[in-house]
N, C-alpha and C positions, 0 to 999 in steps of 0.2 A: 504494500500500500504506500508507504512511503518514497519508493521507488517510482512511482506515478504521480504521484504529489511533485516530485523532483523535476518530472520530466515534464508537466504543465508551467509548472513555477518557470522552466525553460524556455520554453514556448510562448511564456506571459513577458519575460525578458527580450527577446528575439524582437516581440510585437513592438513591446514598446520603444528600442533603440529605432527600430526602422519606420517611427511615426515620428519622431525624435529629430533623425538626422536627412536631409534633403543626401535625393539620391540614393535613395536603401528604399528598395520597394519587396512586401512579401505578399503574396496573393490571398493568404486564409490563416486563421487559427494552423490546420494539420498542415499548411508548410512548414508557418514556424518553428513546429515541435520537429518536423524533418528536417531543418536547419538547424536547430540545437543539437541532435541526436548523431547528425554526420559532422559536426564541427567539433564537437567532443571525441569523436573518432579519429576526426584528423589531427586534432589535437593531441592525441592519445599515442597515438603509429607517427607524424610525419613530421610534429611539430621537434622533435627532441634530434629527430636526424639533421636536419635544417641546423636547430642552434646552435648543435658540435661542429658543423660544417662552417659555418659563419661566425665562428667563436672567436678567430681573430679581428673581423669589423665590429665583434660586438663589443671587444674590450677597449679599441681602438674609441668605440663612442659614447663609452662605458654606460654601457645597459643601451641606451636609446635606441640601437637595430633592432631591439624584440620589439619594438611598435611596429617596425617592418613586416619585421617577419607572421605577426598575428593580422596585418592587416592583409599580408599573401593567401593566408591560409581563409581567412572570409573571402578573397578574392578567388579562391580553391573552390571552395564552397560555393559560391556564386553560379561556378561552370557546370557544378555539378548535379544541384537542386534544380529544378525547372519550377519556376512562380519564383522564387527569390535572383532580385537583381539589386547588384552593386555596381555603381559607375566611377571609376577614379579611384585612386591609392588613397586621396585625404579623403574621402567618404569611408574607406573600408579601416583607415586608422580611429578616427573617428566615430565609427560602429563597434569596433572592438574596446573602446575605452568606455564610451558607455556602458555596452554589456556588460562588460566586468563590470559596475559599477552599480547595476541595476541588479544582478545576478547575486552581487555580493548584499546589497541590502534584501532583498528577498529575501536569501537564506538565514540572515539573521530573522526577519518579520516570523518564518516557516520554524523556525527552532525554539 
């Protein structure tokens, strides 16, 4: 049950960044929640290969290419969901910093 609660509470996230930020468009409720669930995935497999790889720009800018790199992986995401569009690098930086931000107050509200 919990695990469903999570994965709405995701999808209520998703919604909200992409009413939020100009240029993030999602078609319905059950994309969002397919946009959270594949972002999390990619997250999960692609985002850690990436960081090791780019671990000397990242230190070089200390920390600041993980904005990059989270805004690639929404830009991953993007190609991948059909109903979910992102257009431009500072829209999909800008989507990922709210999420996290809206994501992370949720899960305090849900706990």
């Amino acid at each position: 049950m919990k695990a469903i609660i999570k994965l709405v509470l995701m999808g209520v996230a998703v919604m909200i960044s992409a009413y939020v930020i100009p240029n993030v468009y999602v078609d319905g409720f059950l994309v969002a929640v397919v946009v959270a669930v594949i972002l999390s995935v990619v997250n999960f497999i692609i985002k850690p290969i990436v960081t090791i790889l780019t671990l000397p720009i990242n230190i070089l800018t200390l920390g600041l290419f993980t904005f990059v790199i989270n805004a690639g992986m929404v830009l991953l995401v993007s190609k991948i969901v059909p109903g979910f569009y992102v257009t431009g690098l500072l829209s999909a930086v800008l989507f990922s910093i709210v999420l996290s931000v809206i994501r992370g107050f949720l899960d305090i509200i849900s706990d």
